[in-house]
C-alpha positions, 0 to 999 in steps of 0.5 A: 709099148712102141712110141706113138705116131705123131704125124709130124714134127712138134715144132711149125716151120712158121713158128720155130724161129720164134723165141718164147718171150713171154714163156715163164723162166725154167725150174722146178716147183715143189708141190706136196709129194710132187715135183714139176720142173719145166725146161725147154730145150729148143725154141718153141718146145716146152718139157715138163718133167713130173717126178712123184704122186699123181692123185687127188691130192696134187691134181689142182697144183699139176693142173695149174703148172700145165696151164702156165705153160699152155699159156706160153703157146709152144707149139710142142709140149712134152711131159715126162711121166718117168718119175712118176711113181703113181698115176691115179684116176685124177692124174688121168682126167688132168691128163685129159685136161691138157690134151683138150687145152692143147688141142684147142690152141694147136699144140702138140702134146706128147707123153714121154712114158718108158716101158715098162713104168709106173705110169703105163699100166693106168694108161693101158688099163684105161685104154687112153695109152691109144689116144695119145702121142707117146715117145721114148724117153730117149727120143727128142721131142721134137723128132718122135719116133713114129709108132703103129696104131695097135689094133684093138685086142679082139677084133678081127682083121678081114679074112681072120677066122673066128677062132684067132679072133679069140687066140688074139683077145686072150694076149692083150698088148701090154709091151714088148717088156711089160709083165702078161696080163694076170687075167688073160684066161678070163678072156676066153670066158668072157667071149663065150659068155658074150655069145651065150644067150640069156636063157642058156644054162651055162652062162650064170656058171661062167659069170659067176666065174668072171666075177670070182676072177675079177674081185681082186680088182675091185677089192683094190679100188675099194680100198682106195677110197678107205678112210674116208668115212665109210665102213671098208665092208661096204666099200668092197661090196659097192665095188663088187656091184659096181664089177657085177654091172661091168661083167654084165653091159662088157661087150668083148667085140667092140675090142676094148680089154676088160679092164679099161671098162671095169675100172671106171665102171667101179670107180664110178659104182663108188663115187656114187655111192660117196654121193649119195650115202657119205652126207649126215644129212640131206643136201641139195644136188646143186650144192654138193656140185658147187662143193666139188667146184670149190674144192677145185677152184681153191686148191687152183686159186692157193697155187696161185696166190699163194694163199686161202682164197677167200670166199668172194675170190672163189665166187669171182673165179666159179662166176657164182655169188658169194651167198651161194658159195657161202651156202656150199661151205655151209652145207659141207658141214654136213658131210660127217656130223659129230656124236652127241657123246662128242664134248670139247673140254677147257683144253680143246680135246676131244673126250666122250660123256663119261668126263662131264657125266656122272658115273657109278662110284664103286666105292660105295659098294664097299661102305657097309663093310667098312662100318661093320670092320670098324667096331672089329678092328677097335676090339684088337690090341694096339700091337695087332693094330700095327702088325695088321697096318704094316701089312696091308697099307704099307706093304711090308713083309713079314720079316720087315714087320718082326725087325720092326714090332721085335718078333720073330717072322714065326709069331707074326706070322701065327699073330697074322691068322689069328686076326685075320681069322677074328675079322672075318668071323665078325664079318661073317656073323655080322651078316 
């Protein structure tokens, strides 16, 4: 990927002498597995640099420290996603935050991105690497090095011929240094089913092979949500659906990969689903939007204070009443329900109904036959008695048990099946 125009200089003329005095001092703030450290290295210019996980987890602290920084009005901010070792569908929404903030006030937001990097594929694949000023990591920020607009893969330029259209399509651009796209040959396929119409006999054939071709990628988004209460089965087959769905409304002409439509149309298959089969119960829609928003505000509001917001503070912050908030919490309760079977013992574990429950003692199938083995064993001689204890309730040996009664290992040995023999014929008539 070539860096992306930016029109012009970051920095206004107007603007440039003016130093920040308001703009919080630079350094760097840890976040659970993330790392945001701000530097400004001129006047006006504000650089964060990301280094670590961009997912639902370190969202709301990301989200936060861009904030801080906007609030400051340079009249360039760059953030530098080289560090980055995963961008996930919530990195990208803040992303998408922060462009529209600093488009508002009148910055200029640009992303520092290398090529190739962890970072550039979700951009690619998402298609907002088009959408935003990106630069190299060795370019100043504040004089970018100017890039081309791409042409959408797929369109057609005036005077080119239907069949470069295809050729063009088959070779998306992923960068001069980037790995080719594993599903360019689908491609091909996905134009000719496009131009098939409904009734034509080939097109279920060459869907059925899209969908085949596409799974991995759904496979993939399904094991994203794993873990979150919901069998990975139904998992894969909601993300299949949701590829099905993208393989059916895909439109290869309006120039735009397969896969920047097919991602978050499956994202979008499973958040769904997590919306409306992940509750034990039946929620109202209004609160499971309200959850969402508290879930946001609090991880926000703890970045800021330092602390759990209480609920009256997350009221304040959403502009709702706290009886409403309260409702919400309430209702949260009732995304996994615990089992009947689920008890808490005085140490506070958990343990199933078998510890508080009654169970069958197997030692009662054994009563009859130590009342008929009692009167056996009084009909033996006291030596026998002894020989018989040692061997089955202390674990002797044979020999141990001569060394001990003055026999030899032969005649305990012979003494051993006769008993034996007596008890299990008195059991045996006993029945």
């Amino acid at each position: 990927m070539q860096p992306q125009a930016t029109g012009g200089k970051c920095m206004s003329a107007d603007r440039a002498h003016q130093p920040d005095h308001d703009a919080p001092p630079a350094g760097t703030t840890e976040i659970p597995w993330l790392s945001v450290t701000v530097n400004r290295p001129a006047a006006g210019v504000a650089v964060v640099c990301v280094v670590g996980e961009i997912d639902i987890g370190t969202e709301a602290g990301l989200q936060d420290q861009l904030s801080r920084v906007l609030a400051t009005g340079p009249d360039c901010l760059v953030i530098d996603l080289s560090g980055v070792s995963f961008l996930g569908a919530a990195g990208l929404s803040v992303l998408l935050r922060a462009r529209k903030a600093a488009t508002d006030q009148g910055t200029t937001l640009q992303l520092r991105v290398p090529n190739p990097s962890v970072a550039i594929r979700p951009l690619q694949m998402s298609g907002l690497d088009g959408q935003f000023e990106i630069i190299s990591p060795g370019c100043h920020p504040d004089r970018p090095v100017s890039r081309r607009p791409q042409t959408p893969a797929g369109l057609a330029q005036p005077g080119e011929p239907d069949h470069d259209r295809v050729q063009t399509a088959t070779r998306p651009k992923l960068g001069a240094e980037s790995e080719p796209d594993e599903y360019a040959h689908l491609v091909p396929l996905q134009w000719r089913y496009a131009q098939l119409t409904a009734d034509d006999p080939e097109r279920p054939r060459l869907r059925a092979q899209l969908i085949t071709g596409h799974l991995p990628v759904a496979e993939h988004l399904a094991r994203r949500f794993a873990g979150r209460g919901q069998p990975q089965e139904d998992l894969n087959q909601v993300a299949t659906l949701g590829l099905i769905n993208a393989v059916d409304r895909f439109e290869p002409a309006r120039g735009s990969h397969f896969l920047a439509f097919a991602v978050p149309t499956i994202t979008g298959e499973l958040r769904r689903y997590f919306r409306d089969h992940g509750w034990s119960t039946h929620v109202p829609r209004h609160l499971k939007d309200l959850n969402l928003a508290i879930k946001t505000a609090a991880g926000q509001l703890s970045q800021q204070r330092g602390h759990s917001p209480r609920p009256s503070d997350i009221a304040d912050h959403l502009g709702v009443a706290t009886s409403r908030v309260l409702d919400a919490l309430h209702a949260a309760e009732a995304y996994h329900s615990s089992s009947l079977d689920q008890l808490l013992d005085p140490e506070d574990t958990v343990v199933t109904h078998p510890k508080f429950l009654g169970e069958l003692d197997t030692q009662l199938g054994l009563v009859d036959d130590r009342e008929t083995l009692r009167p056996l064993l009084a009909q033996l001689a006291p030596r026998e008695r002894t020989i018989l204890a040692l061997r089955f309730f202390h674990q002797r040996t044979q020999l141990q048990i001569a060394q001990q009664v003055g026999l030899s290992q032969m005649h305990v040995s012979r003494l051993l099946s006769r008993i034996l023999a007596f008890l299990r014929q008195g059991m045996a008539s006993a029945d």
